[in-house]
C-alpha positions in Angstrom: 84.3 95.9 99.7 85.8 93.3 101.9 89.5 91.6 101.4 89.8 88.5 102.3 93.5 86.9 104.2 94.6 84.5 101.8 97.5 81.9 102.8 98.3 81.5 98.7 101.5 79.5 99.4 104.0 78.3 101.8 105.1 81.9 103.5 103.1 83.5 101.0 100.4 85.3 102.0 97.2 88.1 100.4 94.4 90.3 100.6 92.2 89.5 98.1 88.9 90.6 96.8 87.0 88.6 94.7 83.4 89.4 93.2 81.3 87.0 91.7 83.9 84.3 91.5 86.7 87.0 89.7 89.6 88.2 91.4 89.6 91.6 91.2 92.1 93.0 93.2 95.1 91.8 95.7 98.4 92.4 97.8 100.3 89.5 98.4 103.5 89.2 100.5 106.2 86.4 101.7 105.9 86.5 105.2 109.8 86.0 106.3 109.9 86.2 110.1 108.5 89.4 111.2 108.8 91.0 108.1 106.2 91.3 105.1 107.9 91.7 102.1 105.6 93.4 100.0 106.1 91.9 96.2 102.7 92.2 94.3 99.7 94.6 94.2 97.3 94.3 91.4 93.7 95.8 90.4 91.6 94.9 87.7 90.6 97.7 85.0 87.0 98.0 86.5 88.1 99.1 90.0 90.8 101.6 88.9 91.1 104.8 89.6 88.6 103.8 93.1 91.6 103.6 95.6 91.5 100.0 95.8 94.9 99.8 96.2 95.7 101.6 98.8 92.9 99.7 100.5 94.7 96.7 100.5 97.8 98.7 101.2 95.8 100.1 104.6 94.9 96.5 105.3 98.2 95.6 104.9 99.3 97.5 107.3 96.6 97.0 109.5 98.0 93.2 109.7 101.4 94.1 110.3 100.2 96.5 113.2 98.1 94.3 115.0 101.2 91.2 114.3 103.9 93.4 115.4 105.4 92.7 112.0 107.5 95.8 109.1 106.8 95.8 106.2 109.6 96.1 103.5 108.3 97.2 99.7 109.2 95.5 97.0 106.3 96.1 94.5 106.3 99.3 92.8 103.6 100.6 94.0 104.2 99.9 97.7 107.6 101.9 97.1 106.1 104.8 95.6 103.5 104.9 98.4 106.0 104.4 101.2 108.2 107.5 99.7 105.4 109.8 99.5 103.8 109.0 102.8 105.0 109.0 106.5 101.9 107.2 106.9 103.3 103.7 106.9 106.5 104.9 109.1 106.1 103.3 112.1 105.9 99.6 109.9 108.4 100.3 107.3 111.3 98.3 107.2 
């Protein structure tokens, strides 16, 4: 499974996976200076319960790493991820 970087708007920007011409999962962000602020994860019925999301989340955070940029969750599911893990510490915001 590959994600692709998506610019989807001005300062808005994605992971996205698409298969067979269906978007099937995503994280998307507003890039605001060095900061990411998380605001949308979403994965379609078929790929639940697969760990897609956190895949993007890893990507994510991948990006940020590699940009020198912290991450600040605003989507649920980055939030609960962020509490439960120190994985992410070092890009939190």
């Amino acid at each position: 499974m590959e994600f692709q970087l998506q610019q989807l708007a001005e300062g808005q920007f994605g992971f996205i996976y698409v298969h067979d011409g269906e978007k099937l999962a995503e994280i998307t962000w507003q890039q605001q200076g060095n900061v990411m602020v998380m605001d949308h994860t979403y994965v379609s019925d078929t790929l639940r319960g697969q760990g897609v999301a956190k895949k993007l989340l890893d990507q994510a955070a991948t990006y940020a790493r590699e940009h020198g940029y912290k991450m600040q969750a605003v989507c649920s599911y980055v939030v609960a991820v962020f509490e439960k893990s120190n994985a992410y510490d070092d890009v939190k915001q």
